[in-house]
C-alpha positions in Angstrom: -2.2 3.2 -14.6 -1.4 5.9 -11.7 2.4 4.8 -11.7 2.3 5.0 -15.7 1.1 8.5 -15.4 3.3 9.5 -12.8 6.3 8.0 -14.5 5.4 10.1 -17.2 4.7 13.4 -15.8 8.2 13.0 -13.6 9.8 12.5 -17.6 8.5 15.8 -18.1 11.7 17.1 -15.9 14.0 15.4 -17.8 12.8 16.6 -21.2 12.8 19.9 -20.5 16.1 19.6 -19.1 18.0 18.4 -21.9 15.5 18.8 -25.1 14.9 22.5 -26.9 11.8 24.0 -25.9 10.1 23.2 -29.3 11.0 19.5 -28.3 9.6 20.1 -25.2 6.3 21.3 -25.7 5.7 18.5 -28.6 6.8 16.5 -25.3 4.1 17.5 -23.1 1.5 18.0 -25.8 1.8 14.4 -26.4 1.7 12.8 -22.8 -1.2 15.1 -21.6 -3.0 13.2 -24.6 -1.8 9.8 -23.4 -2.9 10.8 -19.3 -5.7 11.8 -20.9 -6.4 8.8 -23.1 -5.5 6.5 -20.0 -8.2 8.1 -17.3 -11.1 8.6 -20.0 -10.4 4.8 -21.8 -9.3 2.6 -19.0 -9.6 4.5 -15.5 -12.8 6.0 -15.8 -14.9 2.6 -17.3 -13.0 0.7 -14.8 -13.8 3.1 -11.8 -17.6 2.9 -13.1 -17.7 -0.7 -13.4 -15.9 -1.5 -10.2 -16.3 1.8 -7.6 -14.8 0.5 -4.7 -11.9 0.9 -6.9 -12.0 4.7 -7.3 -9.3 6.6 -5.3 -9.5 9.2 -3.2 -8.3 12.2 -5.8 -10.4 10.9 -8.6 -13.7 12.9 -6.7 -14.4 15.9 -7.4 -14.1 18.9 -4.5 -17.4 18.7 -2.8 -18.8 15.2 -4.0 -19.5 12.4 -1.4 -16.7 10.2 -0.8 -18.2 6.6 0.5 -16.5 4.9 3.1 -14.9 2.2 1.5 -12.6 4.5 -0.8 -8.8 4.6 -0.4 -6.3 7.0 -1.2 -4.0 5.7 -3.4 -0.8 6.6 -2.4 2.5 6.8 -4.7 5.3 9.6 -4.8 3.9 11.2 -7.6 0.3 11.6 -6.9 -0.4 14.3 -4.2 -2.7 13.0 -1.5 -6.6 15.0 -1.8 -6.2 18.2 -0.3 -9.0 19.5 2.5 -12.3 19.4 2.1 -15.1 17.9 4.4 -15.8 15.2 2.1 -12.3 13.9 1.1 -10.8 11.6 3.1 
């Protein structure tokens, strides 16, 4: 679901590159609602259900990170950034 996300925010580039800007923003409008979609619908339950599952840069600035979380790491997800409680 990460790599579907980032696959679609990096199409962002091309759309705007060769699409008018009307075109463009109806672009954007409409994969913010399917990120969206995809981390309320399937990455949030599955996070809840399973939390060992839960990455790094899904917790929020501040909350407690246990142990056993991992960064996920792909080109087009930033790593956390600082923060006592990020790992």
């Amino acid at each position: 679901m990460f790599e579907i996300g980032a696959a679609l925010d990096r199409s962002t580039a091309d759309v705007r590159a060769t699409e008018s800007a009307d075109d463009f923003k109806t672009y954007v409008r409409f994969v913010g609602k399917v990120m969206t979609d995809v981390l309320l619908e399937v990455i949030n339950p599955v996070c809840a259900q399973y939390p060992d599952l839960k990455p790094t840069q899904l917790y929020r600035p501040g909350e407690s990170v246990p142990p056993s979380a991992k960064t996920y790491v792909h080109r087009g997800i930033p790593p956390p950034s600082g923060g006592s409680d990020v790992r």
